[in-house]
Each structure stands twice: as structure tokens, then as C-alpha cells.
LOLUMGU-160626 format. One record per residue: x, y, z of N, C-alpha, C, O in turn; chain; residue number from 0. Coordinates in steps of 0.05 Angstrom, whole numbers, plus 5000, padded with zeros to 4 digits. Each point is the difference from the previous one (the first is absolute). Layout:
[[X, Y, Z], [X, Y, Z], [X, Y, Z], [X, Y, Z], "A", NUM] ...
//
This chain:
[[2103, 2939, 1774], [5014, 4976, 4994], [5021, 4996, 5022], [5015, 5018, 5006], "A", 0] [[4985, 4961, 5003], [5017, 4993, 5021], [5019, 4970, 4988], [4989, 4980, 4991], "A", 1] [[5040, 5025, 5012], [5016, 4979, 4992], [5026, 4995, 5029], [5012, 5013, 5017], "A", 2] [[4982, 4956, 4972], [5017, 4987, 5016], [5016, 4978, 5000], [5009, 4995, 4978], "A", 3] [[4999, 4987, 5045], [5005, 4970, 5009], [4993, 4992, 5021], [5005, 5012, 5021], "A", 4] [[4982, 4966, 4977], [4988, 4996, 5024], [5018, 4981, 5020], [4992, 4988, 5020], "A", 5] [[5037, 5013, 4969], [5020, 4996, 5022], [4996, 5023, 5021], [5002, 4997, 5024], "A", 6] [[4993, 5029, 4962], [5006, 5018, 5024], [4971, 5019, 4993], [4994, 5014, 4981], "A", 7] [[4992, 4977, 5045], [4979, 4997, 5002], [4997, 5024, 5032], [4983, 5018, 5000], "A", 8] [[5030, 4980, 5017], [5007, 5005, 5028], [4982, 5030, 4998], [5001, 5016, 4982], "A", 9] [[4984, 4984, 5038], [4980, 5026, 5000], [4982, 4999, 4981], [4991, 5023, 4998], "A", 10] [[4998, 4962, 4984], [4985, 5010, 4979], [4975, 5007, 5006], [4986, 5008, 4981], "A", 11] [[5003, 4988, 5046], [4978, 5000, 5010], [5002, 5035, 5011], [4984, 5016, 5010], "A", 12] [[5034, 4985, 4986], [4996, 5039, 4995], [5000, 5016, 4981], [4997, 5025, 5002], "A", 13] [[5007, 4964, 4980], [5005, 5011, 4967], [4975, 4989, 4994], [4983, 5016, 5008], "A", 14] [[5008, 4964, 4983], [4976, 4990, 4993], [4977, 4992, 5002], [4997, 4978, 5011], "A", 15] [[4976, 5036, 4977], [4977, 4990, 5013], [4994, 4970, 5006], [5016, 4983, 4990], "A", 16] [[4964, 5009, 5023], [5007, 4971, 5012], [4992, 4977, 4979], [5007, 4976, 5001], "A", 17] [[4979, 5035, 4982], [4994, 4985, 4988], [5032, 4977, 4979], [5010, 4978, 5000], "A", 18] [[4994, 5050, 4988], [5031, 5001, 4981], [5010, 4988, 5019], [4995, 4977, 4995], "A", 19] [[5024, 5025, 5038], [5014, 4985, 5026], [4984, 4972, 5000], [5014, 4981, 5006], "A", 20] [[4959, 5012, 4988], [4997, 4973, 4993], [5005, 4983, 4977], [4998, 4975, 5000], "A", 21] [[5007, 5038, 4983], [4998, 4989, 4966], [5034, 5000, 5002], [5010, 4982, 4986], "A", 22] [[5009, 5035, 5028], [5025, 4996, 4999], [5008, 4974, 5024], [5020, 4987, 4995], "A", 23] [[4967, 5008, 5024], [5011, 4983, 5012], [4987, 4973, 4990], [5011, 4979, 5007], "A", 24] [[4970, 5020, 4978], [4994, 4977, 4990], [5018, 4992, 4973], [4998, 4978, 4989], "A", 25] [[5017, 5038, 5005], [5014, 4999, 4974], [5034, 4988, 5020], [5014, 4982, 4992], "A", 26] [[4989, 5033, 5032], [5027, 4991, 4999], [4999, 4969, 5022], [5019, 4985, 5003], "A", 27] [[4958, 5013, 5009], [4992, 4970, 5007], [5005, 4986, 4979], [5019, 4985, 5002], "A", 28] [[4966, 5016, 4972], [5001, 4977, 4991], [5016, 5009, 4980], [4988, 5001, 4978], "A", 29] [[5027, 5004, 5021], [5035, 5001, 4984], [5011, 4987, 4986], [5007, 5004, 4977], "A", 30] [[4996, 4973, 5042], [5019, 4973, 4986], [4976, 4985, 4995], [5005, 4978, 4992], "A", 31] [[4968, 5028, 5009], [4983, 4976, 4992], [4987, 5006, 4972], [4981, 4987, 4993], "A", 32] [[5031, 5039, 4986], [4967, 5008, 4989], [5024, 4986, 4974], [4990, 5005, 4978], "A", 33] [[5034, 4983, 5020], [5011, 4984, 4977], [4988, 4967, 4996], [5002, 4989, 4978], "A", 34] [[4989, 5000, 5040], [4988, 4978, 5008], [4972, 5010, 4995], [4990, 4981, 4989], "A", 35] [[4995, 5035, 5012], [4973, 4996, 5006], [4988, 5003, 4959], [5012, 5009, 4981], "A", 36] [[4960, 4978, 5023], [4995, 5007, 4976], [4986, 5029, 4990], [4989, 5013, 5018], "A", 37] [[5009, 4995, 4961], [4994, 5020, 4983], [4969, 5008, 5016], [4989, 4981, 5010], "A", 38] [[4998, 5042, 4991], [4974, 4995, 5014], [5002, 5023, 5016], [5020, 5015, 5004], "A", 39] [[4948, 4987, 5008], [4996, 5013, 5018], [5005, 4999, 5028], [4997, 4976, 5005], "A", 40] [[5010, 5035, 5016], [4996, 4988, 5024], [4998, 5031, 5012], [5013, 5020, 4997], "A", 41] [[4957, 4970, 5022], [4989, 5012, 5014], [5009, 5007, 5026], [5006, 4983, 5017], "A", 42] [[4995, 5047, 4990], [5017, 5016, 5030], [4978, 5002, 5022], [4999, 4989, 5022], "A", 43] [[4980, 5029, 4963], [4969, 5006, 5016], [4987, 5006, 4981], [4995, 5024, 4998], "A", 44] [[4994, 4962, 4984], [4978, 4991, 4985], [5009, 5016, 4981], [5024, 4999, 4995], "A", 45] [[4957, 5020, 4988], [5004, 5007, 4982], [5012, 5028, 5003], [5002, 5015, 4981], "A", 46] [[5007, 4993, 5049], [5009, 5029, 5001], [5031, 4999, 5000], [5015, 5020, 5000], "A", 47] [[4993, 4954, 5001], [5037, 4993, 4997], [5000, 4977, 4994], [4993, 4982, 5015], "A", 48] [[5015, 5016, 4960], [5014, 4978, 4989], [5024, 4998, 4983], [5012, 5020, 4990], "A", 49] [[4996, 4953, 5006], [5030, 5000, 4985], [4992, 4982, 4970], [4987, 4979, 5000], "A", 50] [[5023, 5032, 4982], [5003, 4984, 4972], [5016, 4996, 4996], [5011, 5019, 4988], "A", 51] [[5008, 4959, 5016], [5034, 4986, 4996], [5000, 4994, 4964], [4981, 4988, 4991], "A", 52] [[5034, 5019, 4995], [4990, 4994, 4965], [5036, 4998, 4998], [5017, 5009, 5015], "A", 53] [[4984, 4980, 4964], [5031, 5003, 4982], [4993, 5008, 4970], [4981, 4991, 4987], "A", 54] [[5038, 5029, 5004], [4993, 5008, 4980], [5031, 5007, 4983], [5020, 4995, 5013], "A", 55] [[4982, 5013, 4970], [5021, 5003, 4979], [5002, 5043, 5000], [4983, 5015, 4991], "A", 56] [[5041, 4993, 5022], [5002, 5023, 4985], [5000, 5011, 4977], [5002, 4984, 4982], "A", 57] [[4997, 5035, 5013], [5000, 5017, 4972], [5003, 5025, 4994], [4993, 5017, 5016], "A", 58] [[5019, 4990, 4959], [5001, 5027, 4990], [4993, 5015, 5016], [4983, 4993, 5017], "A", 59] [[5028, 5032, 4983], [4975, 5014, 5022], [4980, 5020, 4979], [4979, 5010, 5006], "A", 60] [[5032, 4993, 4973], [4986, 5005, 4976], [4972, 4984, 4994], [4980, 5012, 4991], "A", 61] [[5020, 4960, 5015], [4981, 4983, 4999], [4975, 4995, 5021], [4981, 4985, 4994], "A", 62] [[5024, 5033, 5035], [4998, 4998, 5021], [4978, 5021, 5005], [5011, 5023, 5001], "A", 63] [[4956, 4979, 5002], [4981, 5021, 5007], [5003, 5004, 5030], [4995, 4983, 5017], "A", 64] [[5017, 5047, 4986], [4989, 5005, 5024], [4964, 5005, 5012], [4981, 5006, 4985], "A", 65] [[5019, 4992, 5041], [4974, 4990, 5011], [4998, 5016, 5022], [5017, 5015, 5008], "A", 66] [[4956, 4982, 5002], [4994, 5015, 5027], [4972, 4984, 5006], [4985, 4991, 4983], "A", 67] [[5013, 5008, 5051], [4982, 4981, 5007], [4987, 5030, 5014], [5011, 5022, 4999], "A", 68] [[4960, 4969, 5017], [4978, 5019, 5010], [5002, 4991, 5028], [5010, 5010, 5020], "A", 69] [[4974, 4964, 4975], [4993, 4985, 5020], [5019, 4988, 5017], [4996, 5001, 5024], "A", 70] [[5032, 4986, 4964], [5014, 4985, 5018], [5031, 5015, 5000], [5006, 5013, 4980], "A", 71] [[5014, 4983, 5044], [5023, 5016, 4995], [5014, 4974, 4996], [4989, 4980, 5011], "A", 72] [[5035, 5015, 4976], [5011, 4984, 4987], [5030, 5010, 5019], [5011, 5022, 5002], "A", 73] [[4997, 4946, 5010], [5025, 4999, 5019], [5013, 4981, 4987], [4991, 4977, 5005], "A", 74] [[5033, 5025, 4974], [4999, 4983, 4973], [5039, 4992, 5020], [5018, 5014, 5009], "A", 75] [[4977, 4960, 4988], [5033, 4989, 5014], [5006, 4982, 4981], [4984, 4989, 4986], "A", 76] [[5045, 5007, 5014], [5010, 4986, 4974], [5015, 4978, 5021], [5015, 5006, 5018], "A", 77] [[4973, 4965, 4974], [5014, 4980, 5008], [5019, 4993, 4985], [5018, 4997, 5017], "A", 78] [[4990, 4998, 4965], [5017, 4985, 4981], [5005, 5018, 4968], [4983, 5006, 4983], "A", 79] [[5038, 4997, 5017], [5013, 5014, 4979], [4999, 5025, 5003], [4993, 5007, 5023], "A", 80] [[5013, 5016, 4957], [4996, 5034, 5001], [4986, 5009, 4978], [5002, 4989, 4978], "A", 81] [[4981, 5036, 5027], [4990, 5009, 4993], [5007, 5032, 4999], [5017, 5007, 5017], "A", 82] [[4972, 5015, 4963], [4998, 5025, 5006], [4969, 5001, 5000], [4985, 4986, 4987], "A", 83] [[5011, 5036, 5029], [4966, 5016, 5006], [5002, 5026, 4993], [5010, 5018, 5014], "A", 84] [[4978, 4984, 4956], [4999, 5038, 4993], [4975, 5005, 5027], [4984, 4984, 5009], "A", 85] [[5020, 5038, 4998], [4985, 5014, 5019], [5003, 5033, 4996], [5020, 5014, 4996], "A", 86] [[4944, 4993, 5006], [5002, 5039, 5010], [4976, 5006, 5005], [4984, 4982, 4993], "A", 87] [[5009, 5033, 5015], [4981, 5018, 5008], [4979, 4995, 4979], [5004, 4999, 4976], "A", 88] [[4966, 4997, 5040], [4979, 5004, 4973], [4998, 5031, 4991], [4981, 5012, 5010], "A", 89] [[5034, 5004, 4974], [4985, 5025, 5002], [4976, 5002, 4981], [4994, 5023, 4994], "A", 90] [[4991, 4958, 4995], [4981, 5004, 4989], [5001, 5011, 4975], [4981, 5013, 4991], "A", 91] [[5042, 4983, 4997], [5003, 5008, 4974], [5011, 4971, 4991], [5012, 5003, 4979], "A", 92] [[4988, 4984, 5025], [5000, 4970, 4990], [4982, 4988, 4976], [4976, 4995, 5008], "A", 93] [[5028, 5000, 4969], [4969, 4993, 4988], [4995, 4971, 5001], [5017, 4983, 4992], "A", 94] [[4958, 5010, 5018], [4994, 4977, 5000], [5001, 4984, 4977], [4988, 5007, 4980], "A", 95] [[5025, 4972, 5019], [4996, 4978, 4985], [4971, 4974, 4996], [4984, 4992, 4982], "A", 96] [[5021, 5004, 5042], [4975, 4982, 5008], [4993, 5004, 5031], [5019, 5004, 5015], "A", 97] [[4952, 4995, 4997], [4987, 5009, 5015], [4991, 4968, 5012], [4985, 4987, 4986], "A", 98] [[5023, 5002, 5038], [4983, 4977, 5004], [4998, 4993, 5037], [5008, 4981, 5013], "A", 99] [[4978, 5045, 4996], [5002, 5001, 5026], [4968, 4984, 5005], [4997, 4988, 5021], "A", 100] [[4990, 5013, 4966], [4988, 4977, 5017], [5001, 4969, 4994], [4986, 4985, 5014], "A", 101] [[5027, 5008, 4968], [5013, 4976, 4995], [5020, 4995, 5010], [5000, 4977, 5009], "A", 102] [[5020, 5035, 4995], [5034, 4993, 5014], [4997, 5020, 5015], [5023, 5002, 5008], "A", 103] [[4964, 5016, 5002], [5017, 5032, 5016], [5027, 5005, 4983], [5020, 4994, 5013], "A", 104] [[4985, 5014, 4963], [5026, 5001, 4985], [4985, 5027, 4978], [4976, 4998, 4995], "A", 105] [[5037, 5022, 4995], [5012, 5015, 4990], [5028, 4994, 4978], [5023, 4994, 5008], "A", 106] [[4970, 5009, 4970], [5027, 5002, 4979], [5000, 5022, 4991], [4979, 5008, 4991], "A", 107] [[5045, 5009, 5010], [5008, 5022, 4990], [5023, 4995, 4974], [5018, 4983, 5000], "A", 108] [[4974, 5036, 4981], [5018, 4990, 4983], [5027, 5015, 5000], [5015, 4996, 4981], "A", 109] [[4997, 5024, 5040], [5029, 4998, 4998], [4991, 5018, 5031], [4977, 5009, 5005], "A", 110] [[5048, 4991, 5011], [4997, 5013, 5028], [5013, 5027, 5003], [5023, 5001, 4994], "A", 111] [[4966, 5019, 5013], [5018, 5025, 5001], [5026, 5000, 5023], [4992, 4984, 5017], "A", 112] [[5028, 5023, 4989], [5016, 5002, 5015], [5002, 4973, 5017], [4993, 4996, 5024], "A", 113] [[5025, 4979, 4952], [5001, 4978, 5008], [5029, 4997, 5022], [5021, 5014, 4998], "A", 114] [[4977, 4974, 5014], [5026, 4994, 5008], [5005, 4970, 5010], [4981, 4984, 4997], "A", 115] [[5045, 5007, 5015], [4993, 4964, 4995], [5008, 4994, 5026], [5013, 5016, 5012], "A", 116] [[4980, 4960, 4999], [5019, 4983, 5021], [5000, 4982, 4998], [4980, 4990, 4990], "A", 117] [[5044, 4990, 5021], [5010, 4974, 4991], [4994, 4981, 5024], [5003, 5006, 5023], "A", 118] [[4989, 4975, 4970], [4981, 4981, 5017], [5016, 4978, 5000], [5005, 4989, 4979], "A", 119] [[5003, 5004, 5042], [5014, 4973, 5005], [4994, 4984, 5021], [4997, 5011, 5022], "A", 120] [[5001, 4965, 4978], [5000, 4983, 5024], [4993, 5008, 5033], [5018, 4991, 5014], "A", 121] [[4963, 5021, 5000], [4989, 5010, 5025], [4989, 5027, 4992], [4985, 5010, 5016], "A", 122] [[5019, 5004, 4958], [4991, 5023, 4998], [4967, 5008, 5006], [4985, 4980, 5000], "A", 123] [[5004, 5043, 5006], [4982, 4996, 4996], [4990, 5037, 4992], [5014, 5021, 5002], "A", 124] [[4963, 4977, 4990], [5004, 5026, 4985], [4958, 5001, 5008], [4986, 4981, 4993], "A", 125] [[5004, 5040, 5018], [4979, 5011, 4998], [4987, 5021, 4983], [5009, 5022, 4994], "A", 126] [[4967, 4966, 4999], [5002, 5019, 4980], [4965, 5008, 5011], [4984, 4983, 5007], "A", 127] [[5006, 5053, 4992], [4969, 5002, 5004], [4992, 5003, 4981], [5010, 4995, 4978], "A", 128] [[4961, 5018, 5028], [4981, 5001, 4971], [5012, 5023, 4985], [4993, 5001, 4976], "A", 129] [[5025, 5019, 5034], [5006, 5018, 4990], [5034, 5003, 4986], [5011, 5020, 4991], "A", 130] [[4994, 4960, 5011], [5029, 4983, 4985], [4992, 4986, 4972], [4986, 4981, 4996], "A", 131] [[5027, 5036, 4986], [5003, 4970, 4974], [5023, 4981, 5002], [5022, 5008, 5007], "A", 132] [[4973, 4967, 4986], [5021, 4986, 5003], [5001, 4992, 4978], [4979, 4998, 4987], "A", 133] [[5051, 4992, 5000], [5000, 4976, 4990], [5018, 4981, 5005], [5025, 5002, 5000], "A", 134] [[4961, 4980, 5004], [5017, 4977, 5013], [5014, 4977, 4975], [4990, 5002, 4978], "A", 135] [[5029, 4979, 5026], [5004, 4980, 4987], [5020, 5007, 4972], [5003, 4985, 4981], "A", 136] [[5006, 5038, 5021], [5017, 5003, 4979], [5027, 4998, 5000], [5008, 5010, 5021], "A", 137] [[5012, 4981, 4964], [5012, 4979, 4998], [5035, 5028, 5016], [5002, 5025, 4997], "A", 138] [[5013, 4957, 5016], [5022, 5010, 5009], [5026, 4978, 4995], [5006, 4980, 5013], "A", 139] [[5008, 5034, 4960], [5023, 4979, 4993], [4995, 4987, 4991], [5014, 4979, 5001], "A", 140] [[4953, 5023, 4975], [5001, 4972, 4980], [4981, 5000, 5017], [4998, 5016, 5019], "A", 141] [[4980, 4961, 4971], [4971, 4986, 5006], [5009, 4979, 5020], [5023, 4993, 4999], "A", 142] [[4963, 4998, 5015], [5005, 4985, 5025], [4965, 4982, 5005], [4978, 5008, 4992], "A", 143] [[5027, 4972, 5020], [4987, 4997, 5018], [4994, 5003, 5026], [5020, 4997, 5014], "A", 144] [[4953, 5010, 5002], [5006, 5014, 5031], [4972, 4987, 5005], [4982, 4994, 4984], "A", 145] [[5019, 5005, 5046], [4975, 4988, 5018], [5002, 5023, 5016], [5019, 5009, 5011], "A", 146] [[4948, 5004, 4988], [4990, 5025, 5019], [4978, 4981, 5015], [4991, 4977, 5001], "A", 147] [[5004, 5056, 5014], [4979, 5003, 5021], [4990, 5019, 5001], [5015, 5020, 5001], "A", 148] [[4965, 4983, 4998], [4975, 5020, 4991], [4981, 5009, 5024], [4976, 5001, 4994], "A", 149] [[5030, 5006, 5031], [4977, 4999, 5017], [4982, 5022, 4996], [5008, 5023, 5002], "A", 150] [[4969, 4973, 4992], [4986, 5020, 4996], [4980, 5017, 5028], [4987, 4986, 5015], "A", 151] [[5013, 5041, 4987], [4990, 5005, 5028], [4985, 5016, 4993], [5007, 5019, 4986], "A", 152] [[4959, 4978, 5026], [4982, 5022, 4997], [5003, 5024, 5010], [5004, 5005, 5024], "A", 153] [[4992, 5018, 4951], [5004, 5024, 5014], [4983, 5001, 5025], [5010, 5006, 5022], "A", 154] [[4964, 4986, 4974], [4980, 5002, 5018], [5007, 4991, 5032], [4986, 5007, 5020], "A", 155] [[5035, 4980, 4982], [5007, 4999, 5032], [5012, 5018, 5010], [4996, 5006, 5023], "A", 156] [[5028, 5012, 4956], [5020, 5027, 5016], [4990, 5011, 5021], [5013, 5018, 5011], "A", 157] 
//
């Protein structure tokens, strides 16, 4: 798991495989544009990088299934409002809730071992691999409204 801002970005092309160094500079290019743009997909390089811009309502974190993807690593940036992200380690003692990797590439676990959180605000951006549970969208200071960004990156390019 790799966390950040993509204000300060400087070197990341040494810290990060290139793929992730593309999915972050496409996130801090279009910055001031993803409040204007609509809800949707938009395509980086076909189906091996893309971005899902959505607005959604925080919550409980009680209310909130953590997840884990296979196929895609999730570079999750918060445009508008705050958020917390439970995050830890898959150690495989997780019990599945719901199983829907070849429908979504998504994993539900019904509680996460050795959770811990970070707070997502405005340029944040937070990576997460196949071997990260996350949960994202749970509420910081009361329920909110927030506009993300979802770029999703195939493992298969690393």
C-alpha cells in the first residue's frame, strides 16, 4: 500500500512501478477537472488503466465491507470532501462474505484482521494491491458527501 498527495509527487518515478507513476500523473493532471466532469468511466490504455469518477455518501464504518481485488490494483484519490480507508494486510484469515471475482474482481470479507485507518482528503491518494484489504468510504466526522477516483491498474502490466 502506498499513500500519498499528488501535490508532492517529485521523484515518484523511483518509488513506483510505471504503471502506478501513470495512474498518479493522470490523477494529478486532471485535478481541477474530475468536479466538472461527469460520473463514468474514462479510459487511460484500454482496459489495463482506467478511471471511475463516482460520488457517493460516507458511512458507518460498521456498515462498510472490507474488499480485496485479484485482477486490478486500486489507486483510490478523493476529490471532494473526506473520507477514512480501513486498511491491512490480507493475512488470509479474513472470512469471506461474498466472492465475486469474476463479476467485479471484488472480494467481501466480513470483518478485517489488523485494521488500521487513513484519512482521505482533497489530492489524497491511497494505493491499494491485491494483497491489501481496504475499506473505503467510511464516514470521518459524521456522513458526508465525497467525489472519488478509482483508477484501476492491471496487475498484469507490473
Amino acid at each position: 500500500m502506498f499513500y500519498g498527495n499528488v501535490a508532492q509527487t517529485d521523484d515518484m518515478e523511483k518509488k513506483y512501478p510505471a504503471p502506478i507513476v501513470k495512474a498518479i500523473a493522470y490523477l494529478k493532471s486532471k485535478q481541477n477537472e474530475f468536479l466538472s466532469m461527469p460520473t463514468g468511466v474514462y479510459k487511460i490504455e484500454g482496459e489495463d488503466i482506467f478511471a471511475q469518477v463516482f460520488d457517493t455518501e460516507t458511512k458507518d464504518k460498521a456498515l462498510g465491507r472490507p474488499e480485496v481485488h485479484r485482477k486490478y490494483i486500486d489507486v483510490q484519490f478523493s476529490v471532494q470532501g473526506k473520507e477514512k480507508i480501513g486498511f491491512a494486510v490480507d493475512t488470509g484469515n479474513n472470512k469471506v462474505a461474498e466472492e465475486l471475482l469474476e463479476l467485479r474482481d471484488i472480494i467481501f470479507y466480513e470483518q478485517m484482521e489488523n485494521e488500521m485507518e487513513l484519512v482521505m482528503q482533497p489530492g489524497s491518494f491511497a494505493v491499494f494491491f491485491p494483497e491489501d484489504v481496504h475499506r473505503p468510504g467510511c464516514e470521518h466526522g459524521g456522513s458526508a458527501s465525497i467525489r472519488k477516483v478509482v483508477v484501476k491498474v492491471n496487475t498484469a502490466i507490473l
